[in-house]
C-alpha positions in Angstrom: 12.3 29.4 35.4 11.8 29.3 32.1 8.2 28.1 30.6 7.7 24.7 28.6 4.4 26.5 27.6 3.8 27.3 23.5 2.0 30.4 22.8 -0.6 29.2 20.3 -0.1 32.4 18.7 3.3 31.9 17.9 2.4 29.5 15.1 -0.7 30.7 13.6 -0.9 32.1 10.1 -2.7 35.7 10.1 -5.2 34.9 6.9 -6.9 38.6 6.0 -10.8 38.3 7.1 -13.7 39.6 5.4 -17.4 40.6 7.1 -19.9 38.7 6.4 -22.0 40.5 4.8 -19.5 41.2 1.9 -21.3 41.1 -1.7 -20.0 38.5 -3.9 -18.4 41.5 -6.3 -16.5 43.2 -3.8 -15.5 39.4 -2.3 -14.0 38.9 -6.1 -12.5 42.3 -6.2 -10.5 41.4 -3.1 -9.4 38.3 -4.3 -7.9 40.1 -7.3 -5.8 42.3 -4.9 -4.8 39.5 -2.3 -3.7 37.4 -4.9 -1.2 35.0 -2.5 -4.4 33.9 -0.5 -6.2 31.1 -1.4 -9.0 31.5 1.2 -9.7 34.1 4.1 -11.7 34.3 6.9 -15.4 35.4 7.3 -16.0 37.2 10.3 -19.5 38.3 11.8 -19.1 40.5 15.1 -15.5 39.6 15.0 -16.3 35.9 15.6 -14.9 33.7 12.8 -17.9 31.7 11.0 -15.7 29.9 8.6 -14.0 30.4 5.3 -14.2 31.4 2.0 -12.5 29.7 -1.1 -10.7 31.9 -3.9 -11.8 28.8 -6.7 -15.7 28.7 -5.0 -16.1 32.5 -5.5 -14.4 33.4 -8.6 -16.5 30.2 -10.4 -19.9 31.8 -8.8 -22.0 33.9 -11.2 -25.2 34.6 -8.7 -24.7 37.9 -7.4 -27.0 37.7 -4.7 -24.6 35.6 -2.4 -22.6 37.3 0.1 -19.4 36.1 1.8 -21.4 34.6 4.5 -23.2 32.4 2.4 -20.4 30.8 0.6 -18.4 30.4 3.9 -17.0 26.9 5.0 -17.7 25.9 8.6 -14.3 24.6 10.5 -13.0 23.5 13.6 -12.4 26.5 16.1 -10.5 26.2 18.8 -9.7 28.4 22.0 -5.9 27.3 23.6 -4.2 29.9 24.2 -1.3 28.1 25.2 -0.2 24.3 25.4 2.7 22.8 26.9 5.4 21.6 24.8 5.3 18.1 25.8 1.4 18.1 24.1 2.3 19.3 20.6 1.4 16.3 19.1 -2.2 16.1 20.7 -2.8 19.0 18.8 -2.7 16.6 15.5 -5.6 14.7 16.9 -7.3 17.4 16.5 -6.9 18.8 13.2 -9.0 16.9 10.9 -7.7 13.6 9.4 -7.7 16.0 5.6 -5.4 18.3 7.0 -7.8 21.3 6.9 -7.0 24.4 9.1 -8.1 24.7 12.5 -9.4 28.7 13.6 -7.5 29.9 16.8 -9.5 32.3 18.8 -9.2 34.1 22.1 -11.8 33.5 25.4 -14.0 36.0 23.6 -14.3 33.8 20.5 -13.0 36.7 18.4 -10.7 36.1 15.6 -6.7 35.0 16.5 -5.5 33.2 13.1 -5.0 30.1 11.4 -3.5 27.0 12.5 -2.3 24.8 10.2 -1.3 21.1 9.6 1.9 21.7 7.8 3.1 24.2 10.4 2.5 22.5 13.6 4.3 19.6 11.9 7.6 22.3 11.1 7.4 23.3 14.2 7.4 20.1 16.2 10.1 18.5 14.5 12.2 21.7 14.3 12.4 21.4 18.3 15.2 20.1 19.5 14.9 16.3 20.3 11.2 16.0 19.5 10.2 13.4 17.2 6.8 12.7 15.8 4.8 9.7 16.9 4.7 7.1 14.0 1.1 7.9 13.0 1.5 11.7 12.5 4.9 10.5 10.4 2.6 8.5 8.4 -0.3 11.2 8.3 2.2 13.8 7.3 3.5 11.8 4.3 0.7 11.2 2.5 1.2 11.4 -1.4 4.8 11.4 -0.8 7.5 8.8 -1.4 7.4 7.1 1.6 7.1 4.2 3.4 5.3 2.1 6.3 6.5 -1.2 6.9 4.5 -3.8 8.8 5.0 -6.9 10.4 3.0 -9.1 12.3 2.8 -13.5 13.5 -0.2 -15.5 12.5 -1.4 -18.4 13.5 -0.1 -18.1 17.3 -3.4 -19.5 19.0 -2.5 -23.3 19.7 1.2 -21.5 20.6 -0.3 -19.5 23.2 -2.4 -22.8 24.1 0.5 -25.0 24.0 3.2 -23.0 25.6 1.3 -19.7 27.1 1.3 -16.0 27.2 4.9 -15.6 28.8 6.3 -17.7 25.2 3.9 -16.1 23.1 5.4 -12.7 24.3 8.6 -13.9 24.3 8.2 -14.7 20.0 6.7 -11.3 19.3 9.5 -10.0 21.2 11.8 -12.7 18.9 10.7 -10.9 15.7 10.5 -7.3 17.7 14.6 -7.4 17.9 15.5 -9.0 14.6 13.6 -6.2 12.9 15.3 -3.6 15.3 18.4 -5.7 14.3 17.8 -4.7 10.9 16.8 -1.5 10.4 18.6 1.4 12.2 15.8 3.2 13.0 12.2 3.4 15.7 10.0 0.1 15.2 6.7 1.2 16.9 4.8 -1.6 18.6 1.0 -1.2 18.1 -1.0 -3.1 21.3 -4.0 -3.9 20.0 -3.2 -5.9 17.0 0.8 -6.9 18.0 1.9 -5.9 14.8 5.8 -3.5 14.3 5.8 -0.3 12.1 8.4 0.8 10.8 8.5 4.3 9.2 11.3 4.9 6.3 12.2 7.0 3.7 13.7 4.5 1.3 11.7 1.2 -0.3 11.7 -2.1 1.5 13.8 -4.6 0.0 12.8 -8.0 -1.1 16.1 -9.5 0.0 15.9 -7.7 3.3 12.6 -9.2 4.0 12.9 -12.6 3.4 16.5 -12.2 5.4 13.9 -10.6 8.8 11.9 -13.2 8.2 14.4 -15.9 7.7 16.2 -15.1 10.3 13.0 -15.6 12.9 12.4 -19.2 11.2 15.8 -20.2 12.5 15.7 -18.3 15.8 11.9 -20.0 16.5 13.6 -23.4 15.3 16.3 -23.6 17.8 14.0 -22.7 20.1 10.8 -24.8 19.5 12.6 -28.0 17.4 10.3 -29.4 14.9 6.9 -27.9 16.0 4.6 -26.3 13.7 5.7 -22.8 13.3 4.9 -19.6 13.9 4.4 -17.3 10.9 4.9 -14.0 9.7 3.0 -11.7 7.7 3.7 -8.4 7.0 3.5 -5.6 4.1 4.7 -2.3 3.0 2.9 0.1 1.8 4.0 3.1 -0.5 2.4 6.3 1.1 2.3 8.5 -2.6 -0.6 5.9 -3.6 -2.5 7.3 -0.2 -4.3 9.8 0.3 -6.2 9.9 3.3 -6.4 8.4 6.3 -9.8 6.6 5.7 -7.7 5.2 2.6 -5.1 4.2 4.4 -6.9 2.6 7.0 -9.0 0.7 4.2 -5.7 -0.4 2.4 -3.2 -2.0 5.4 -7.0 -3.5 6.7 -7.5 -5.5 2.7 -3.4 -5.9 2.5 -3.8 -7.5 6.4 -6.6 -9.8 5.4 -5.0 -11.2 2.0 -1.5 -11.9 4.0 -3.2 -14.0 6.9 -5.4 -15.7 4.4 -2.4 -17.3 3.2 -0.7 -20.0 4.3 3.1 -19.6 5.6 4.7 -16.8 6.1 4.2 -13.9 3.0 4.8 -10.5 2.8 2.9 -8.2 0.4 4.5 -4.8 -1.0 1.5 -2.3 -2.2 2.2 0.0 -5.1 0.9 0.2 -8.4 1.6 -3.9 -9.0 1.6 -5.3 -5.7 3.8 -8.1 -5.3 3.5 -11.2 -2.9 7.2 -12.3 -0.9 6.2 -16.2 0.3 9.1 -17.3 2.5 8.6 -21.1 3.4 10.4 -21.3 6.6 11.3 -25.1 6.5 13.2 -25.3 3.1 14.0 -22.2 1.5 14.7 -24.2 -1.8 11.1 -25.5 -2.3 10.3 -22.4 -4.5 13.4 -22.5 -6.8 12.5 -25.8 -7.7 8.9 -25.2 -8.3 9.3 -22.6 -10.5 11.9 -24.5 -12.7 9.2 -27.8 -12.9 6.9 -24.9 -13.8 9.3 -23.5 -16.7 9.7 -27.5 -17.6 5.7 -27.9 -17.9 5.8 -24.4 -20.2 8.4 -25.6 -22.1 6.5 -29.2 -23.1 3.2 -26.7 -23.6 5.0 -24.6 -26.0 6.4 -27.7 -27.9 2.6 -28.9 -28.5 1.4 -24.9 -29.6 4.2 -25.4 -32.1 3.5 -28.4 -33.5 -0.2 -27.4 -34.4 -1.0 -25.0 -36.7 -2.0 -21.3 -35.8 -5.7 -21.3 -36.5 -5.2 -24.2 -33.6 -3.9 -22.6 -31.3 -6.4 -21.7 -29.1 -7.9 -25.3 -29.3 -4.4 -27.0 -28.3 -4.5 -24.5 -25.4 -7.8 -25.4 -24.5 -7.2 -29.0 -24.3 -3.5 -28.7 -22.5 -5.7 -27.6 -19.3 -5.9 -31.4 -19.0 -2.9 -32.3 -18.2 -1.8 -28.9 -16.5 -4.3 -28.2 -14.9 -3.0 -25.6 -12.4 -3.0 -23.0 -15.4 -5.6 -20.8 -14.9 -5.5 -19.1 -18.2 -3.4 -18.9 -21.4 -2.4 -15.8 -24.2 -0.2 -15.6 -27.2 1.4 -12.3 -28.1 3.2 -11.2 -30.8 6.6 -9.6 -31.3 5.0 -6.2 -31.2 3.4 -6.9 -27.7 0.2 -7.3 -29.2 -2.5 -9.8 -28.2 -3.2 -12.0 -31.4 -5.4 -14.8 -28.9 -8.0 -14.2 -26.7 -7.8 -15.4 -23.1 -8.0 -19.4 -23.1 -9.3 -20.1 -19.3 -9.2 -23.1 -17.5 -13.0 -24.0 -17.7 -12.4 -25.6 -14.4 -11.3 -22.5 -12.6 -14.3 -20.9 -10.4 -13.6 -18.1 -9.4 -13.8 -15.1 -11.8 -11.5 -14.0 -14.6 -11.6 -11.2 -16.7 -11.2 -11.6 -20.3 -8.3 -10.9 -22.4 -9.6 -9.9 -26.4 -7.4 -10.1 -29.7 -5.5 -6.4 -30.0 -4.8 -5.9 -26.5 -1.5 -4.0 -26.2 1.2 -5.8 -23.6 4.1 -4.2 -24.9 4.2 -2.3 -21.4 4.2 -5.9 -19.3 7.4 -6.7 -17.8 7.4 -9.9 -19.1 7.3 -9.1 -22.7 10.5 -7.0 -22.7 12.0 -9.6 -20.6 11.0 -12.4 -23.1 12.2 -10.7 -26.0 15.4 -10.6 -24.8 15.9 -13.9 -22.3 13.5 -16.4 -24.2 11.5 -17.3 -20.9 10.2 -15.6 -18.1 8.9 -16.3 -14.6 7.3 -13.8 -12.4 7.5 -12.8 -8.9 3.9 -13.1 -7.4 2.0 -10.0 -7.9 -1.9 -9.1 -7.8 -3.4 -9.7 -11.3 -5.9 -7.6 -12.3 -7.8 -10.5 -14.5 -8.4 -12.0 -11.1 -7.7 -9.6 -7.7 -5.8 -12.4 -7.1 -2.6 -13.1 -6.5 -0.6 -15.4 -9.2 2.3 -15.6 -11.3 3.3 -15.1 -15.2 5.4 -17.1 -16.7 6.0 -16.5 -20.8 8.3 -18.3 -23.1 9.4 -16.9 -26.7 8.6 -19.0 -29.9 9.3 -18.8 -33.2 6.7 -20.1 -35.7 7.2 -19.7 -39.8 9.7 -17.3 -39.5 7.8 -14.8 -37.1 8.3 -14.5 -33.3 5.7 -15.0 -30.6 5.3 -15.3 -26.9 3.4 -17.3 -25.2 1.9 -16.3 -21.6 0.6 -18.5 -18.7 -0.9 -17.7 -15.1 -1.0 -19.3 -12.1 -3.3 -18.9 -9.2 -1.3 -18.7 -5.9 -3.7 -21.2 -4.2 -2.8 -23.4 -7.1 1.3 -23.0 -6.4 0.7 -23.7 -2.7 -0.8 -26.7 -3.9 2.6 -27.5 -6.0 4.3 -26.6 -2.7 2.7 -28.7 -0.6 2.6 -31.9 -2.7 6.5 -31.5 -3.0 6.8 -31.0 0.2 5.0 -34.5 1.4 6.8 -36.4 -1.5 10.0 -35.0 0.2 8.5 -36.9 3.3 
């Protein structure tokens, strides 16, 4: 019968060694000659000690080092063989940076290298093994890929209300509609109830609000009119990672943010992270409070206008009184460059950085937009002025014969606000 076992040996890289008593000279000289090797292996009684870096030794100028001395401790490790079925414990193992591992035999001498990259070749180049969702996501860091998360908030007066049976019976709600959606594994982690999904394309906005969507109607018909269940969720792009202490760090901030908002919201991490808020009773609530907020803009620009330009900044100052869910103003000019400083809401509490005269946002996506369209409204994203999120909205002027744009934003908490008193004049 033929063996499931894998020869460790099989997949180890044979790095030269070098004793460790090896002058630093003679350490440099071989460097010279092994010119593909960016490290080898320092050996003392033909047990490994650890290993020695072709940068570390060729910066060095103390001569009275040897090989030993500059050698980096690692991970040794005596298997000769493992069966097939626990490859992937093997990536436990290897440390979460992806350094190499040293293989030795029961003696302790000296077998080879193992190393991340190769175990990972190897496992998925076996026929019908698949990596577990973790070691897909430690594999691809720094690449262009993606982890998308989903999770329900709020389900603790559920659970109360209707029990564990129903409360299972929802996760398992959202489980199939995001299996529904995307053709591939959604991993179910246990101890917070969220679903990973691992893919190699971006997320979509229009295919998240659609999952989530889709559960708001689904919990409807099943729960009538109670107060729902919501979803949070968030994808994060795996290039802007790398580690796993990094990664664990973001999705634990991104996780936070999305439960500390009300509704179901759905955050995409990149370099401008954006904020998806699906309200799950009336989907048109948000079209209509962005167009009373292009309305307000439109009445704010009127007054700018009508004052003159050494004003400016004191009209803006004094608009905060009747808008007051503005948390700061700009004005830019047809060059993208800041002619105002930032004119904050002296009510806001929270800090704001501040904006100065000469600041170039030529590079904003606003300002191309406004150039070309007149007006602009954002998509919620995670200003840097506040590490919070809010949206931009920017309208184009023209004031003696020279173009400007004027620039608003708006705290999220303050457009939940907008949300919420529409919805209860609605009632």
């Amino acid at each position: 019968m033929k063996s499931d076992n894998l020869d460790i040996l099989d997949v180890v890289t044979p790095i030269p060694t070098v004793p460790y008593d090896l002058s630093i000279d003679n350490l440099k000289k071989l460097f010279k000659e092994l010119r593909i090797y960016d490290y080898m292996v320092v050996v003392k009684d033909e047990k490994p000690i650890g290993l020695v870096y072709r940068d570390k030794v060729m910066k060095t100028n103390n001569k009275n080092l040897l090989a030993g001395d500059m050698a980096r401790i690692k991970t040794r490790l005596r298997v000769p063989q493992i069966g097939e079925d626990k490859l992937t414990d093997l990536l436990d193992i290897l440390p979460v940076r992806k350094e190499h591992i040293i293989i030795v035999d029961k003696k302790g001498h000296y077998k080879g290298i193992l190393n991340y990259e190769v175990l990972i070749h190897y496992i998925i180049s076996r026929k019908g093994r698949k990596l577990p969702i973790i070691q897909q996501i430690k594999s691809s860091f720094g690449k262009e890929h993606y982890l998308i998360i989903f999770g329900l908030k709020n389900v603790k007066q559920f659970r109360e209300k209707y029990g564990m049976s129903k409360e299972e019976g929802i996760y398992k709600l959202l489980y199939e509609d995001i299996a529904d959606f995307y053709n591939m594994e959604v991993s179910c982690t246990p101890e917070s109830g969220e679903m990973w999904v691992y893919s190699e394309e971006p997320p979509r906005k229009s295919d998240i609000k659609e999952i989530i969507k889709e559960f708001h109607k689904e919990f409807s018909l099943l729960y009538g009119d109670i107060e729902p269940v919501n979803v949070y969720g968030m994808s994060l792009d795996l290039s802007y990672v790398k580690s796993q202490a990094e990664f664990e760090d973001i999705v634990k901030e991104l996780r936070n943010r999305a439960k500390r908002i009300d509704g179901s919201v759905f955050i995409i991490h990149g370099e401008r992270p954006m904020l998806i808020l699906v309200e799950p009773r009336d989907f048109k609530i948000i079209k209509t409070i962005k167009s009373k907020i292009l309305g307000d803009f439109e009445n704010i620009v009127l007054a700018v206008k009508r004052s003159p330009k050494d004003m400016w900044e004191y009209t803006l100052y004094d608009i905060f009184r009747d808008y007051p869910y503005f948390e700061l103003f700009y004005i830019i000019n047809e060059r993208g460059l800041q002619i105002s400083n930032n004119i904050i809401n002296p009510k806001v509490s929270y800090f704001v950085a501040t904006g100065r005269k000469g600041s170039d946002r030529s590079d904003r996506p606003y300002f191309e937009e406004t150039m070309k369209e007149d007006s602009y409204i954002s998509d919620i994203y995670l200003s840097q002025a506040t590490d919070d999120f809010c949206i931009t909205v920017a309208r184009k002027f023209n004031y003696e014969g020279k173009t400007y744009i004027l620039a608003g934003d708006i705290n999220f908490k303050e457009i939940h606000k907008l949300v919420k008193a529409y919805t209860t004049a609605k009632v």
